[in-house]
C-alpha angles and dihedrals in degrees: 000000000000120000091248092056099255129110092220126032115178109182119190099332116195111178117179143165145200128249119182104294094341131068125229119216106210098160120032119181101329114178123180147153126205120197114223101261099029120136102209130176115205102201126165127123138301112294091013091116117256100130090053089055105062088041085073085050101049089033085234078128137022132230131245090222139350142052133280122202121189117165088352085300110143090227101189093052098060119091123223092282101058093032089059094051094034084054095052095053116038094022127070109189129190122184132191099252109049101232087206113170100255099210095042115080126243097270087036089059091053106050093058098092092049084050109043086048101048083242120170122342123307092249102049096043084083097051087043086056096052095047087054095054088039086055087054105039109253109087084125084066102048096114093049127115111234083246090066096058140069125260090254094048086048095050083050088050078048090055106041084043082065097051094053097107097037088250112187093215118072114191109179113177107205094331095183105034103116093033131105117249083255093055095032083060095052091042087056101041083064104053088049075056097052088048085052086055091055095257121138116236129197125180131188102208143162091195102096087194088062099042085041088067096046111094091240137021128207112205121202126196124171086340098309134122097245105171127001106186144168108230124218104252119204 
């Protein structure tokens, strides 16, 4: 926690590249606080911004200028090395598209992060493995390899991948982009669980339904911050 009280505290954020001869501008200026158990969606349009946002958060990228702030971490200060072992275990990350090891099984996949963090005791990582992929629905196919499973059953072994460390941060990119609506609406009904577990939850989306469900939307537009709202939740 952070010593204001927030989980995320993102103050003046410039993020550019360079192009050539010429420098791109993708974040201006961005400021922003999440509370710790906040479900939160981050939409806009293509090239707004809203990937390279959560890159600050997750340090999978750094900023131009200014300061991140996850957990009270001062994100922006740690070198590859520390980014890489703060990130396993504070940070669960789901991308669109999977990025399963295609030659790991399922459980395999999942017990990278334990192990890449030195997380729980050898004997329990396994049983830890198989819970998670109890909790999202695919522990028969455990001994699969990715290439074995559907995409949505892929996008539940990322999950629960992600979930691996009990990180209190959950990043999802687009999570169910390439997913049908059935899948999409299990996908989602997990995350809100998450959130009920006291997790934070932020997902980059194009789909307005799902942000719409989310407590609170981000809007990005040419880099800046345009709308930060709570939304009305049934």
């Amino acid at each position: 926690m952070s010593t204001n009280g927030q989980l995320i505290d993102l103050q003046n954020i410039v993020k550019t590249y360079t192009a050539g001869e010429n420098n791109v501008t993708v974040l201006d200026g961005i400021s922003l606080s999440v509370q710790p158990g906040e479900f939160v969606s981050i939409i806009g349009p293509s090239g707004s911004g809203k990937s390279t946002l959560l890159n600050m958060v997750t340090g999978i990228d750094r900023p131009t200028s200014g300061e991140v702030f996850v957990g009270g971490q001062a994100v922006h200060k740690l070198n590859q090395n520390q980014l890489a072992d703060w990130r396993g275990r504070y940070i669960g990350v789901i991308f669109q598209f999977f990025q399963l090891l295609p030659t790991l099984t399922i459980m395999e996949n999942v017990l990278l992060p334990m192990d890449f963090c030195n997380m729980y005791r050898q004997r329990e990582r396994k049983q830890r493995a198989m819970h998670l992929l109890e909790q999202v629905g695919i522990a028969e196919h455990a001994r699969k390899l990715p290439s074995g499973l559907s995409g949505g059953q892929q996008q539940r072994a990322a999950i629960a991948r992600a979930l691996a460390n009990d990180p209190p941060l959950i990043v999802a990119d687009e999570p169910t982009g390439n997913l049908d609506s059935v899948t999409t609406e299990s996908v989602f009904a997990l995350f809100e669980q998450f959130v009920h577990q006291g997790k934070t939850v932020i997902v980059v989306t194009h789909d307005k339904d799902i942000s719409a469900r989310t407590s609170r939307t981000i809007q990005l537009l040419d880099g800046h911050l345009h709308r930060d709202a709570k939304n009305k939740r049934n």
